[in-house]
C-alpha positions as CSV (number, residue, x, y, z in Angstrom):
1,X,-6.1,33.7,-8.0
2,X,-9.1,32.1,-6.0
3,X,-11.3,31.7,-9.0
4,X,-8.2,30.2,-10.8
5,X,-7.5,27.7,-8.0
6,X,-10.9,26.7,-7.8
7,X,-10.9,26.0,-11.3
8,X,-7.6,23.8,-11.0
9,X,-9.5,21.7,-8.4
10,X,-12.5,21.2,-10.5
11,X,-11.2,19.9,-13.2
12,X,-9.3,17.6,-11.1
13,X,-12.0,16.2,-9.5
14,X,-13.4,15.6,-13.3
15,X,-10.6,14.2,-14.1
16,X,-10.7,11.6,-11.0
17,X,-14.7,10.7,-11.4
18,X,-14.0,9.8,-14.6
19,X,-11.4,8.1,-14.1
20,X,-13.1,5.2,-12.0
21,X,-15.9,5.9,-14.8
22,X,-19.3,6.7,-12.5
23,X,-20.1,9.9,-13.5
24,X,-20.5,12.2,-16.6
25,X,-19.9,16.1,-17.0
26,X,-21.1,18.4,-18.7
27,X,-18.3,21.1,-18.8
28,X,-19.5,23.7,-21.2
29,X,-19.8,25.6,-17.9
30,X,-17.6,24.6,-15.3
31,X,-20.2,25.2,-12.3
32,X,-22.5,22.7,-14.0
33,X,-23.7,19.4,-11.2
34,X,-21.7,16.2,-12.5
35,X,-24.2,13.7,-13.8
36,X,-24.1,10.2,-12.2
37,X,-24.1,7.2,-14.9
38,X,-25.4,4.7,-12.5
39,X,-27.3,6.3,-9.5
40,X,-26.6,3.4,-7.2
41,X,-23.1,4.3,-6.8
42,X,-24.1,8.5,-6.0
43,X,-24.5,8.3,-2.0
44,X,-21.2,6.3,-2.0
45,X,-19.0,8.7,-3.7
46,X,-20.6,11.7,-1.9
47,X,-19.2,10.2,1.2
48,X,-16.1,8.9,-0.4
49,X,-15.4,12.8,-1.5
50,X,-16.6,14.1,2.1
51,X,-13.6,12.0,3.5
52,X,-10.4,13.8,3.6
53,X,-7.1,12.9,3.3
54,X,-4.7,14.1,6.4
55,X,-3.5,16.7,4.1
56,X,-6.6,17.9,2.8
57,X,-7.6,18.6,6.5
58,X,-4.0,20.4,6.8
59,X,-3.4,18.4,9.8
60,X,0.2,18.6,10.8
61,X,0.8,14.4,10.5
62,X,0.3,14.9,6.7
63,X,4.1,16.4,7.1
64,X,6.8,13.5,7.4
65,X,9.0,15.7,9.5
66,X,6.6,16.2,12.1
67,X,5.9,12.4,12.6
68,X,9.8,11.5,12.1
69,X,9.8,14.0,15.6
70,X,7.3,13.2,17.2
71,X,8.4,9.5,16.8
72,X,11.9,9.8,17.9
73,X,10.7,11.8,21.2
74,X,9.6,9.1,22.8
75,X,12.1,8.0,25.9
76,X,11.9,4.3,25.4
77,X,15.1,2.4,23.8
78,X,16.1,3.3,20.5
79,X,15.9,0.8,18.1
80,X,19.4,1.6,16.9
81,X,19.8,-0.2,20.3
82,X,18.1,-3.2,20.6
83,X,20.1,-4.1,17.2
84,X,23.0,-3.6,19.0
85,X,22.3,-5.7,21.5
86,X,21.5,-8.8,18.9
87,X,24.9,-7.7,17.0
88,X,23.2,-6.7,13.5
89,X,23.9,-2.7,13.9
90,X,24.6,-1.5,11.1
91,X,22.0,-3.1,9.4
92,X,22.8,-3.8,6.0
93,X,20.8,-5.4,3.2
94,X,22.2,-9.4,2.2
95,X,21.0,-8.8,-1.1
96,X,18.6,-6.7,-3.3
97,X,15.7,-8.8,-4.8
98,X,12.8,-6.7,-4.8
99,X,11.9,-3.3,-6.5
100,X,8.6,-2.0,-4.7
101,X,7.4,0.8,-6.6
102,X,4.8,3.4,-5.8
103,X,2.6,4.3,-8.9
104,X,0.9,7.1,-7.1
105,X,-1.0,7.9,-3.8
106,X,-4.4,8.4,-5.7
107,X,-6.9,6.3,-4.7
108,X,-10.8,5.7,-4.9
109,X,-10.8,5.3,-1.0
110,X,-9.5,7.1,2.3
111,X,-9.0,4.0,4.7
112,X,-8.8,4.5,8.3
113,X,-5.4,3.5,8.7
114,X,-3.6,4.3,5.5
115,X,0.0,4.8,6.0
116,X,0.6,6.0,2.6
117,X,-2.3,9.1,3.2
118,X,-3.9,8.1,-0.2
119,X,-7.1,9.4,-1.4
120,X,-9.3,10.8,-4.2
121,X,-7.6,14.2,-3.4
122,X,-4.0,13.2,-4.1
123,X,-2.2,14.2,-7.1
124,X,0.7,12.4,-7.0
125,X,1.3,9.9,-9.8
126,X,4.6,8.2,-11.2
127,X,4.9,9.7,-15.1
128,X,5.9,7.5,-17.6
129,X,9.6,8.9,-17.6
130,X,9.8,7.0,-14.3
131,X,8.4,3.8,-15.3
132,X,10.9,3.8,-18.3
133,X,14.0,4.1,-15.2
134,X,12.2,2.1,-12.9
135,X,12.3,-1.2,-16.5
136,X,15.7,-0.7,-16.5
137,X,16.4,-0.6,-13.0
138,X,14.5,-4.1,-12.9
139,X,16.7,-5.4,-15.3
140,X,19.5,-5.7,-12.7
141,X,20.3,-9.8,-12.7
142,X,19.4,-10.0,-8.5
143,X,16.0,-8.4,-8.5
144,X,13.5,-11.4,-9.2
145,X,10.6,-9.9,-8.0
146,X,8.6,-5.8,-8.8
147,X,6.0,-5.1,-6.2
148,X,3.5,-2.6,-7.1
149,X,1.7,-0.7,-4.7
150,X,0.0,2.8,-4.5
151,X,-2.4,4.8,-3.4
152,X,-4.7,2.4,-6.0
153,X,-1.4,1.6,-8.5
154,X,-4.4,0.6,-11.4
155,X,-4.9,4.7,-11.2
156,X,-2.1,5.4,-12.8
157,X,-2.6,6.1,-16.6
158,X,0.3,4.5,-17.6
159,X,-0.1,1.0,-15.1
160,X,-1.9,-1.6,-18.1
161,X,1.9,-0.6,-20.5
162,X,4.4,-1.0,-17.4
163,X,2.8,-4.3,-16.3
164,X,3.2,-5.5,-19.7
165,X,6.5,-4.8,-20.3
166,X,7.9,-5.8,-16.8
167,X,6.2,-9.4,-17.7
168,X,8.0,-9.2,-20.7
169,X,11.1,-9.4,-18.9
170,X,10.3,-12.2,-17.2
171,X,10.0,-10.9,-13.3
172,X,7.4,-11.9,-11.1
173,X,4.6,-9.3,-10.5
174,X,3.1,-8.3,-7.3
175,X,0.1,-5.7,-7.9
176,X,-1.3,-4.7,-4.1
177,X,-5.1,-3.8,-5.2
178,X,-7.7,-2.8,-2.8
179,X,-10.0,-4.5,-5.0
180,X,-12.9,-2.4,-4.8
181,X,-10.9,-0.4,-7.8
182,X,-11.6,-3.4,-9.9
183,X,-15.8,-3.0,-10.1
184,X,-16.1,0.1,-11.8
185,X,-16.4,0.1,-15.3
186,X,-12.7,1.0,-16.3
187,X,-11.4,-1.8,-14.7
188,X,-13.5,-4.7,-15.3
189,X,-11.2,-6.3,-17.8
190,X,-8.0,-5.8,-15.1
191,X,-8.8,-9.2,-13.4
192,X,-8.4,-10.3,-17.0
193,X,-5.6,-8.5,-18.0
194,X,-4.2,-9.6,-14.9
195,X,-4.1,-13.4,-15.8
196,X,-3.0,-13.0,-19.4
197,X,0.4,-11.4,-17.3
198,X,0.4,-13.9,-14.9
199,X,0.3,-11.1,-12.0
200,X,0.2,-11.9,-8.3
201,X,-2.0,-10.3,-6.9
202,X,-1.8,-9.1,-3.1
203,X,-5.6,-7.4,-2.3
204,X,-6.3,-5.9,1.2
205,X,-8.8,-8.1,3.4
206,X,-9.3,-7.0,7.1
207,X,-11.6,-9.1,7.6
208,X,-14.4,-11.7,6.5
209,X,-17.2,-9.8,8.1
210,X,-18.7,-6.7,6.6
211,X,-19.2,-4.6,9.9
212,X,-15.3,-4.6,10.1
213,X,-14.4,-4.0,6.9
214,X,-16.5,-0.9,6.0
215,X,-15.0,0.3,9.4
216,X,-12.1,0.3,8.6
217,X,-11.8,0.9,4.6
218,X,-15.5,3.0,4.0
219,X,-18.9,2.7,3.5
220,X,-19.7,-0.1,0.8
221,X,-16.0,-1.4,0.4
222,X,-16.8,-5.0,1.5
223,X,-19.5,-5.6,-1.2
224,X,-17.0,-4.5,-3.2
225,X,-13.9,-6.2,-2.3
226,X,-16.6,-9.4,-2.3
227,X,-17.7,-8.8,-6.3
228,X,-13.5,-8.2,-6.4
229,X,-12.3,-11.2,-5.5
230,X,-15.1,-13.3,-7.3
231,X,-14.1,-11.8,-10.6
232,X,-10.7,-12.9,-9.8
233,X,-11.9,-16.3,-8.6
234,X,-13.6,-16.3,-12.1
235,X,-10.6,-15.9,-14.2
236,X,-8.5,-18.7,-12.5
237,X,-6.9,-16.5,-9.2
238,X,-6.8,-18.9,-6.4
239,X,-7.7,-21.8,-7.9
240,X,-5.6,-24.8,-7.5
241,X,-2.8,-25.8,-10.2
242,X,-4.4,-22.3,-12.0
243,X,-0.6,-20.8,-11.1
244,X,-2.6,-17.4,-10.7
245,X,-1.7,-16.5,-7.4
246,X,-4.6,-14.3,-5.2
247,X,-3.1,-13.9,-1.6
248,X,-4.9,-11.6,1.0
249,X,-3.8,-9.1,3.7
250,X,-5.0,-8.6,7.5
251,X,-3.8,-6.2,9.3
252,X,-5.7,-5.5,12.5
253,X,-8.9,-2.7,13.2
254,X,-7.2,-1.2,16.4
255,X,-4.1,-1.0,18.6
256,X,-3.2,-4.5,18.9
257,X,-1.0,-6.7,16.7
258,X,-2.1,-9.3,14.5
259,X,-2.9,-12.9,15.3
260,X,-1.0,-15.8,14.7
261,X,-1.0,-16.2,10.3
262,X,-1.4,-19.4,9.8
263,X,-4.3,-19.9,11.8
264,X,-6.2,-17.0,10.9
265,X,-5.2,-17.8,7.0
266,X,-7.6,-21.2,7.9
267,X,-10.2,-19.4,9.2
268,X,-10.2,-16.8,6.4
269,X,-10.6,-20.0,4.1
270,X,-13.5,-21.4,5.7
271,X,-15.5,-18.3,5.9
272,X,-15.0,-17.1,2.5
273,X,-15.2,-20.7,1.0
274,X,-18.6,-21.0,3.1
275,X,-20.3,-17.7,2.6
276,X,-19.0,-16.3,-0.8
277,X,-17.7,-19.1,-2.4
278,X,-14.4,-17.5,-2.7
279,X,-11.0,-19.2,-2.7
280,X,-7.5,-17.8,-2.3
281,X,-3.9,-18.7,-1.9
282,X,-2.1,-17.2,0.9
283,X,-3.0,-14.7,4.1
284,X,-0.6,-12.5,5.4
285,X,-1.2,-10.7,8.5
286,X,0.7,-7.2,8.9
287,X,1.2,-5.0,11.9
288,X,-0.3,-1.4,11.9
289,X,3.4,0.7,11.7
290,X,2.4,4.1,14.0
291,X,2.9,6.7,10.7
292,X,0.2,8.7,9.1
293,X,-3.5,7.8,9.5
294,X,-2.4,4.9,11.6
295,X,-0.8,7.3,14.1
296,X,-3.5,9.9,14.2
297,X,-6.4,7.3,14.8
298,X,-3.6,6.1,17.7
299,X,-3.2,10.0,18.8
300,X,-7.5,10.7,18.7
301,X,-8.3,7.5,20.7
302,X,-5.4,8.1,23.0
303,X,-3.5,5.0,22.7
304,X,-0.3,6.3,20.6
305,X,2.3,5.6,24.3
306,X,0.4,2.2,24.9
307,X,0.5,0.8,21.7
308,X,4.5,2.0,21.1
309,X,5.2,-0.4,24.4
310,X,3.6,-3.0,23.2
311,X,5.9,-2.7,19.7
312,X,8.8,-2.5,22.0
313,X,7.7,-5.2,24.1
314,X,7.5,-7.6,21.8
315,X,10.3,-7.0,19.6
316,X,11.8,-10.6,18.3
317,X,15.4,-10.4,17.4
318,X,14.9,-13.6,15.1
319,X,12.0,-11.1,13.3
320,X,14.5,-8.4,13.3
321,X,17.2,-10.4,11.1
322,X,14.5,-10.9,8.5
323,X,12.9,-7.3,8.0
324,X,12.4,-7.1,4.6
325,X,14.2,-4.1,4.1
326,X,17.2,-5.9,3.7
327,X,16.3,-7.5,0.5
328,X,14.0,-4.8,-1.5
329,X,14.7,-1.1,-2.7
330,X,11.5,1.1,-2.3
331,X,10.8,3.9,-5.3
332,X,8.8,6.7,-4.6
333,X,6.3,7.9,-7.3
334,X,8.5,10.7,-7.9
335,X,11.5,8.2,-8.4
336,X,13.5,8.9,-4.8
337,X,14.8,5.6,-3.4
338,X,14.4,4.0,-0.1
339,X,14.5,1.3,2.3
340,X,11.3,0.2,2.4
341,X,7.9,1.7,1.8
342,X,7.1,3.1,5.6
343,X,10.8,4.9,5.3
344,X,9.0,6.1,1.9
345,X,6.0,8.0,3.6
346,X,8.2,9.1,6.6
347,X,10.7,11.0,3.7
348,X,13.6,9.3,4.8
349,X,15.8,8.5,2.0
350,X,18.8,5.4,1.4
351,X,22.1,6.4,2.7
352,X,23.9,5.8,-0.4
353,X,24.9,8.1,-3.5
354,X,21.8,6.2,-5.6
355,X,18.9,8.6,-4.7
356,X,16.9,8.4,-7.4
357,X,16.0,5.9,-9.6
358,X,17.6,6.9,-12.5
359,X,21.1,6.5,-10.3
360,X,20.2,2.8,-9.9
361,X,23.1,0.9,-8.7
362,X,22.7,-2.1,-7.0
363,X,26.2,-2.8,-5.9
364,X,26.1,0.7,-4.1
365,X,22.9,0.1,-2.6
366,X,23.6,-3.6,-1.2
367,X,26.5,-1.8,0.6
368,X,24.4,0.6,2.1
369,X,23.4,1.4,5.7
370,X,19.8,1.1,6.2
371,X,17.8,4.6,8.3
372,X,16.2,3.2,10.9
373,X,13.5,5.0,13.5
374,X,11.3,4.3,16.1
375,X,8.4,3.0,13.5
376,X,10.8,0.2,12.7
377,X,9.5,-1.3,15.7
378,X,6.5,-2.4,14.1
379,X,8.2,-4.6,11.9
380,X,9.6,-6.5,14.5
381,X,7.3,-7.1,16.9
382,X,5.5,-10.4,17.4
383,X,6.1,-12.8,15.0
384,X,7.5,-9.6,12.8
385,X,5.7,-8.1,9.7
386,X,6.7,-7.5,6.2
387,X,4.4,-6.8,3.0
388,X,4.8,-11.0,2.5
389,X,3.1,-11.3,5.9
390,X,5.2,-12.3,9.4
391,X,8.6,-13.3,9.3
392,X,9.1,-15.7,12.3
């Protein structure tokens, strides 16, 4: 049974190095070395393979019922209650107008604080079944808007067909790329591809300087996301009256919450316009939520209690009212429904009869209560986060 497993993993890991196209195997015997096609990239997929995902290491946090507890221990207010107290418990959704779907968690990269766990070493990838239920869900007359995340969502054999037809049906496109996904060779033509569907594209960007960035995200990853986002600057993202939309993401290196967006979104501008020659639409800034990697770098530096009073702290009733839960429907990669994509890694389902994708029905849904936890905290806090930056 060892041998066999072994063998599994193997030709996984094949499967996965080709897949971002730098290596080539010889598999006549499956204990032959890969073969790199460029050397330059060698050293940085050793240490991208050497990084684990939270469960590769087997660490308890990789288990969404173990965070869900250890999150609802703590003896501060529950959030249940400060809604209460601003006369919006229950909270309901007002309408449903975005589908964000998860395409998988693999991913070329193991960020730091990566609440979805993704990595080279998941497996877990939306099938094409899915993708057909997840068309016609989108089809319902409300939903303007299909968010695509992952894990890398390009990863996902079947992401060039669904993209297609969801433009086809006239909804807007949000793909969330990490960018360095689009420099090796089997995605040079996405940027491309990209602008012939008129995607928006939401790329991570914790920073304009490289230090913080490969601190973060890995080794090599700001080069990366650099040569990124001037492809994309190439093909008309970000340029003005180009209607290709390029907006960035910050989300802060430690336990702190983000700065003020607007300001930051000016100095992101000036920096990249001045040292890269890069332009962009739109900065969002996003708060760390304390689940997965996020919560064990909080948990190994000892700041998990500190940083939970500051969420609670600051919680802004006027962000509250606004979370975006109450206008989107998350889908897992294997279909399951929820309320937003941090309820999605936590494993906490909607409260309606719709579980599952295929059981898409929006006027149950929009009657639903929404789960809420202790995390939820970090959407309000400050001037409040959502995946389209703050909300107050």
């Amino acid at each position: 049974m060892g041998g066999y497993k072994a063998s599994l993993s193997f030709f996984w890991l094949r499967a996965y190095l080709e897949s971002i196209n730098i290596v080539k195997c010889n598999f006549v015997k499956p204990w032959t070395r890969f073969q790199f096609k460029n050397v330059e990239f060698s050293n940085e997929l050793r240490k991208q393979l050497k990084m684990k995902t939270l469960q590769k290491e087997d660490n308890q946090l990789s288990q969404a019922a173990f965070q869900v507890k250890m999150l609802e221990k703590t003896k501060e207010v529950k959030f249940s209650e400060k809604l209460k107290g601003i006369n919006i418990f229950p909270l309901k959704p007002t309408t449903i107008e975005i589908l964000q779907i998860n395409l998988g968690k693999l991913c070329n990269q193991v960020c730091e604080h990566c609440h979805v766990d993704a990595g080279p070493d998941r497996k877990e990838i939306m099938i094409k079944e899915v993708l057909s239920q997840c068309l016609e869900a989108a089809k319902t007359i409300t939903i303007h808007t299909v968010d695509l995340t992952g894990g890398a969502p390009e990863m996902n054999p079947d992401f060039r067909w669904f993209v297609s037809q969801l433009s086809k049906l006239g909804k807007r496109v949000i793909v969330r790329s990490n960018l360095t996904i689009l420099t090796y060779k089997k995605y040079l033509d996405i940027p491309q591809f990209y602008a012939d569907n008129n995607v928006n594209v939401v790329s991570s960007m914790p920073c304009y300087s490289k230090d913080n960035v490969d601190k973060q995200r890995g080794d090599g990853v700001f080069e990366r996301s650099i040569q990124a986002l001037q492809r994309l600057n190439e093909v008309g993202y970000g340029k003005k009256d180009s209607g290709l939309e390029l907006d960035l993401v910050f989300n802060p290196g430690g336990a702190s919450l983000p700065p003020e967006q607007s300001a930051l979104e000016l100095d992101y501008k000036r920096e990249l316009k001045e040292l890269f020659n890069i332009e962009f639409n739109s900065l969002y800034t996003i708060t760390n939520l304390p689940i997965s990697r996020f919560l064990d770098f909080l948990i190994k530096e000892e700041k998990y209690e500190e940083y939970m009073n500051k969420l609670i702290e600051s919680f802004n009733p006027m962000a509250a009212a606004e979370v975006m839960c109450r206008n989107t429907v998350s889908v897992g990669w294997d279909g399951k429904l929820f309320d937003c994509d941090f309820n999605q890694m936590l494993e906490l389902g909607v409260a309606s009869s719709s579980q599952h994708i295929k059981e898409f029905n929006s006027d149950e849904l929009v009657n639903r209560n929404i789960i809420l936890g202790q995390h939820c905290y970090g959407c309000t806090a400050g001037a409040g986060s959502s995946c389209q930056g703050s909300l107050a």
